[in-house]
Structures are given as structure tokens and as C-alpha cells.
C-alpha positions, -999 to +999 in steps of 0.1 A: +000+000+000+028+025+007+046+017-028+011+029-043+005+060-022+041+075-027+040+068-065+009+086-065+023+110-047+058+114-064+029+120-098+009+145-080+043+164-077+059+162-110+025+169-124+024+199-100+063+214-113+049+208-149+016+231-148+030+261-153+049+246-187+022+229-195-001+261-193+021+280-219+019+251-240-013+256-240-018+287-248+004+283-276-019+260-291-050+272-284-044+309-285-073+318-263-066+319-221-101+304-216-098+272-240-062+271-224-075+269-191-096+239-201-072+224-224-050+225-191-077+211-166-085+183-190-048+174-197-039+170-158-071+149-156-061+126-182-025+130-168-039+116-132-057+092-145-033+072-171+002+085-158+012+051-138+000+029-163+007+041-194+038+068-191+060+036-191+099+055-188+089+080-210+104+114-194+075+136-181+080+163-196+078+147-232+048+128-219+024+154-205+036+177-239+023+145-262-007+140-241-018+174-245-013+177-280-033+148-285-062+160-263-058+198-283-060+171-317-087+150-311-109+184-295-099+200-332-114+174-352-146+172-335-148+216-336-172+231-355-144+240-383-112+236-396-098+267-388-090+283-357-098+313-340-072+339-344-048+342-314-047+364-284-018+383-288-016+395-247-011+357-243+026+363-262+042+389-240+053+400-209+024+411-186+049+444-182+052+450-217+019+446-226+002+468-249+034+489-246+036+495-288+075+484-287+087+452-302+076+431-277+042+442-292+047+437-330+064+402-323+033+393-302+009+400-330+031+380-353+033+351-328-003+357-326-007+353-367+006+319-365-011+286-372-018+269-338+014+240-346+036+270-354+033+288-323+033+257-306+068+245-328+083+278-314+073+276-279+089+241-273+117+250-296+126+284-280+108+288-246+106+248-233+146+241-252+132+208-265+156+191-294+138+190-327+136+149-319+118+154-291+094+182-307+086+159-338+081+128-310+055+152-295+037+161-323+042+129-340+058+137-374+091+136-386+122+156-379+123+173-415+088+191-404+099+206-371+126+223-393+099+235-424+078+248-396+105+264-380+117+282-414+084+290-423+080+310-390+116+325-390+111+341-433+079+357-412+095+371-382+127+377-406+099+409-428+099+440-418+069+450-401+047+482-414+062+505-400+097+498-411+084+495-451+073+526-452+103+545-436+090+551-406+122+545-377+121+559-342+140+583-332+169+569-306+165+587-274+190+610-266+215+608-239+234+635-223+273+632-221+268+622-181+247+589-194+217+596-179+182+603-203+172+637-205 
């Protein structure tokens, strides 16, 4: 009896260290902090409820990412279309920076533009430092499309927004001779 309740136990915590990772991958994929919240809520059900029997020596993190995705797939096919809603863009940046105008801004709305598997692509790329193995394991598909997504996102981040077509660049603040802003 005490083998079961401290494995329970050791899931309840590694479940607990991976909710705030597996809320941004959420968000990512759903782009909405509502369907994120449930998308999260029905994940760490699922998570409770199959972890000991099925996670096998899979590592956590790799498991709770795939189990998501899957529950994010399967909710997608039974929607009422194929394509999503656009993105939240607040869900992108820094509570501090929000709605500041700056480039945190214009690379939120751009994040925001993505396809729901881009944004996703880039969040356990760049912001969960998974290998490109492990982020095609999660989402099921081969190596070579981790990379096309990837390159796909970067030629979009890589344009110019607006504001830099037409000319328009800040002016640099100045800054007396004693380094401080005037």
C-alpha cells in the first residue's frame, strides 16, 4: 500500500512542477486563455488518471507535452471548423510589456498570426529548449517538419513590419554626455 501511495504522490508532484509549462503550451496552441485553461484542466485529468499505467519510462515532460497535443488534436477534429480562431496576442508577452507599442508588441501580433502547430513549434523550440527529436516525437511527425515549420516561422518574423516598409524608424533617445536620459 505504501509503494502505491508515494507513487501517487511522487505524480501528484511532477504533475504539479509541470503546470506552469504545460499552461504556456497551452496557450500556444489554443491561442485563447479560456480554451487554455480547459485544455489544461482536462490534460492534468487525463495526466492523473493514465500516468502510472501508461507513461512507461517516457520522461515527463515529453509525456504530459504529447498527451496534451493529443487531447488539443482530437478536441480540433470534433470543432465546428477547420480553422481556428485567431490568437490572443496578450497571451505572447510580458504582462509588463503589454500593450506597450515596442517590439515586444509587433512580435506578439506576429506570434499571434501563426497557425496553432507554429506557435506551438516555437514555444517548445525556444521557450521549453526541447531538441527537434523530441518536438517531432510530440507532435508525432518527422524531424524534416519541425525544421519546415521552423523556417516558415523564422522568413515571417525575418519581414519588416509596417512601419519599417514605409520609412517610418524611431528616433533613438538621446542621452546627455553624463549617461543619464534627459
Amino acid at each position: 500500500m505504501g509503494y502505491i501511495v508515494d507513487q501517487k504522490s511522487q505524480i501528484n508532484s511532477e504533475l504539479g512542477l509541470m503546470m506552469p509549462r504545460l499552461k504556456s503550451f497551452a496557450a500556444a496552441l489554443t491561442g485563447s486563455e479560456a480554451k487554455a485553461q480547459m485544455l489544461l484542466k482536462s490534460t492534468r485529468n487525463h495526466i492523473l488518471a493514465r500516468m502510472a499505467k501508461e507513461r512507461g519510462h517516457t520522461a515527463m515532460t515529453l509525456w504530459a507535452f504529447t498527451q496534451m497535443y493529443k487531447i488539443w488534436v482530437s478536441r480540433m477534429k470534433g470543432g465546428p471548423s477547420d480553422q481556428p480562431e485567431p490568437a490572443d496576442p496578450r497571451l505572447f508577452q510580458p504582462r509588463s510589456r503589454m500593450n506597450d507599442g515596442g517590439a515586444s508588441a509587433r512580435f506578439a501580433m506576429q506570434l499571434a498570426q501563426f497557425a496553432p502547430q507554429q506557435r506551438a513549434t516555437l514555444h517548445l523550440v525556444y521557450g521549453e529548449r526541447l531538441s527537434y527529436d523530441e518536438v517531432a516525437e510530440i507532435f508525432g511527425v518527422p524531424v524534416a517538419a519541425i525544421i519546415t515549420r521552423l523556417s516558415k516561422c523564422h522568413a515571417v518574423l525575418a519581414q519588416p513590419d509596417e512601419r519599417e516598409r514605409s520609412g517610418f524608424s524611431p528616433a533613438a533617445p538621446s542621452v546627455p554626455a553624463h549617461g543619464r536620459a534627459a
